[in-house]
N, C-alpha and C positions, 0 to 999 in steps of 0.2 A: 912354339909359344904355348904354356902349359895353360889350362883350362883356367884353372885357380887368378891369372891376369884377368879375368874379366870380373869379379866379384868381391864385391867390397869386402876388405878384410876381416872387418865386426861382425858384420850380420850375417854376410856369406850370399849374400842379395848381386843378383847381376847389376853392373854397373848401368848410373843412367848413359844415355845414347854418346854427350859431349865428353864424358872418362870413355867410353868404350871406341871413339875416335882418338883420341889422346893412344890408345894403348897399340891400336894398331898402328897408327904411325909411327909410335917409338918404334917397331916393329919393322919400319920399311914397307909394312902392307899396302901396295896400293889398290883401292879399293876400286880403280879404273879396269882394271884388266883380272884375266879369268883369276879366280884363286881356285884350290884342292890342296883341304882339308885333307892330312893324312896322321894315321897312328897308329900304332899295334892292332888295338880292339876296334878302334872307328869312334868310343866312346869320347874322347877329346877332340876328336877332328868335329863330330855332329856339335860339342858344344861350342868349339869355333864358327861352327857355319851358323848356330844360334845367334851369334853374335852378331857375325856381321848380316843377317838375315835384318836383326833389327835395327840395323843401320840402313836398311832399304837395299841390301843387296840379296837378291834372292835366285841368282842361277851359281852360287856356290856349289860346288863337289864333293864328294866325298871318298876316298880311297882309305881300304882300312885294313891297307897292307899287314 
């Protein structure tokens, strides 16, 4: 899931909380069970785990293979 899904296309503003559930579900995220955040540099995986941090999930991973 590229970084760019979570923020509003105009402003460039992270999406409010109900699109940033909208995006992971399209996604199949289920926000029940572990997730790990993974990407080259670790720089899009940390802005995934941003996301769903602020969805009140806060033991997300991060691998930055």
């Amino acid at each position: 899931m590229p970084f760019n899904f979570l923020l509003d296309e105009t402003t460039k503003e992270v999406l409010p909380a109900d699109l940033l559930v909208e995006k992971f579900d399209a996604e199949n995220i289920d926000r029940n069970n572990p997730i790990t955040c993974s990407c080259g540099t670790g720089v899009t995986a940390c802005a995934l785990a941003f996301g769903l941090f602020l969805l009140g999930k806060d033991d997300t991973v991060i691998y930055d293979g």
